[in-house]
C-alpha positions as a printed Julia matrix, in Angstrom:
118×3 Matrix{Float64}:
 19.24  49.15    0.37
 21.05  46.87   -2.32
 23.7   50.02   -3.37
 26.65  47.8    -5.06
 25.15  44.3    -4.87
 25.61  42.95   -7.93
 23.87  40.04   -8.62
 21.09  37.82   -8.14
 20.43  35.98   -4.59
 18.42  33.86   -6.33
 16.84  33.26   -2.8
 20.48  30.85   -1.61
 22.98  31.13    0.74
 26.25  32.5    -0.86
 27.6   28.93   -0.42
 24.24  27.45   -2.21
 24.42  29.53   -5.3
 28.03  28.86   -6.04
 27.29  25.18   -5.57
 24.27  25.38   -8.22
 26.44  27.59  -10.4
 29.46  24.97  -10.9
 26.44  21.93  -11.06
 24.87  24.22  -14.21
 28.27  25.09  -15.38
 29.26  21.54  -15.46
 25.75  20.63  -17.35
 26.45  22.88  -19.66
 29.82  22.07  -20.79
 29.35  18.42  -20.65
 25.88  18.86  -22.89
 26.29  22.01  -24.73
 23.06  23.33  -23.82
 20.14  23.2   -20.96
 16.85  24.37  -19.87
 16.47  26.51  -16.86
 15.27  29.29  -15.37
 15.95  32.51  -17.21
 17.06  33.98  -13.53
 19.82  31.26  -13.57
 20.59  31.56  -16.92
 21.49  35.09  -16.51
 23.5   34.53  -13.54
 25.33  31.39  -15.0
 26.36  33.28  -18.42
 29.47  35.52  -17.16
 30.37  32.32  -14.61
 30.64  29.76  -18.01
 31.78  32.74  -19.97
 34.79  32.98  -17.61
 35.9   29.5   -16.92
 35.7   29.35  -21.25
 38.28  31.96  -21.35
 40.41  30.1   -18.87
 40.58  27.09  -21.25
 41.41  29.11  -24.2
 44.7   29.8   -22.47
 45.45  26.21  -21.83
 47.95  26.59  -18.57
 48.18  24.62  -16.24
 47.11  27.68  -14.17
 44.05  28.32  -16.34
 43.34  24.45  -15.97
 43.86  24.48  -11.76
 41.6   27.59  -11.79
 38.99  25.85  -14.21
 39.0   22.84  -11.71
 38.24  24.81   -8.7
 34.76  25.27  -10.1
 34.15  22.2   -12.49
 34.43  19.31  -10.21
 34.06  16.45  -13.01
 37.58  15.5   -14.35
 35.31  14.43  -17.49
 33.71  17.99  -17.45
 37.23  19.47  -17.4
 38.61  17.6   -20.14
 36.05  18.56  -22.74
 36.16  22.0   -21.64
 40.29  22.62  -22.28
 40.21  19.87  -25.27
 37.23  20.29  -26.77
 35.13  24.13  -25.79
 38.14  25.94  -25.34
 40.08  25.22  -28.91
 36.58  25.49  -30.5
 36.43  29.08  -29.07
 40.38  29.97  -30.2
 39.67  32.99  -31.93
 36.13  34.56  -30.59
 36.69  37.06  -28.18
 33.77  36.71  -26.21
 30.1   35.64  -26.33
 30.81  32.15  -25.82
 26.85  31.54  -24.9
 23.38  32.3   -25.83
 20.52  32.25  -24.09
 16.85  32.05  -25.98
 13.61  32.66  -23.8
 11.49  29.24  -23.52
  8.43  30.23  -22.16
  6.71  29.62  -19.13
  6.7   26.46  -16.56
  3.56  24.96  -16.28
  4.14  24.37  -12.32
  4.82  27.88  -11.03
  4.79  29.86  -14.36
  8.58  30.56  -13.73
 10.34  32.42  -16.59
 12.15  29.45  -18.73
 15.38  29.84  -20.72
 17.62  27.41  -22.64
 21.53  28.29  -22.56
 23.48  27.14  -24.93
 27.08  27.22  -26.37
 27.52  29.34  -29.31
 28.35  26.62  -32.4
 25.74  23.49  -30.9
């Protein structure tokens, strides 16, 4: 039984999926927007969402918390300099995320997430 599992497995060791989380998280922020899996996409909203609201506070708490999952000091600097500011007075719903259609491959479910404002 899955009583109180939230989330998706997305068929990865718990270690995996945070590893593909941060590697999406840090595509995202460094591009503004990518194409994935709508699965992912789902799962990697509340995780960008989160570190977005860390950089609107600016700390140097927020910023050590932000690092612990975006490992690219590049990545990191955008996000408190550039994402966060640009998000100053929204209080949430920092991303969007727009069906794509299917992958010709393995017919997965495609999405494209994006930063609100791109």
């Amino acid at each position: 039984m899955r009583h109180r599992k939230a989330g998706r497995s997305l068929r990865r060791t718990s270690e995996q999926r945070l590893a593909l989380l941060r590697n999406l998280a840090t595509s995202l922020i460094e591009q503004g927007a990518i194409i994935t899996t709508e699965a992912k996409a789902k799962e990697l909203r509340p995780f960008v969402e989160k570190l977005i609201t860390k950089a609107k506070e600016g700390t140097l708490h927020a910023r050590r918390g932000a690092v612990k999952h975006i490992h690219k000091r590049g990545a990191a600097d955008k996000l408190f300099q550039e994402v966060g500011p640009k998000f100053a007075t929204r209080k949430g719903g920092y991303t969007r995320i727009i069906k794509a259609g299917h992958r010709k491959g393995d017919a997965a479910e495609m999405a494209r997430i994006e930063l609100v404002g791109d």
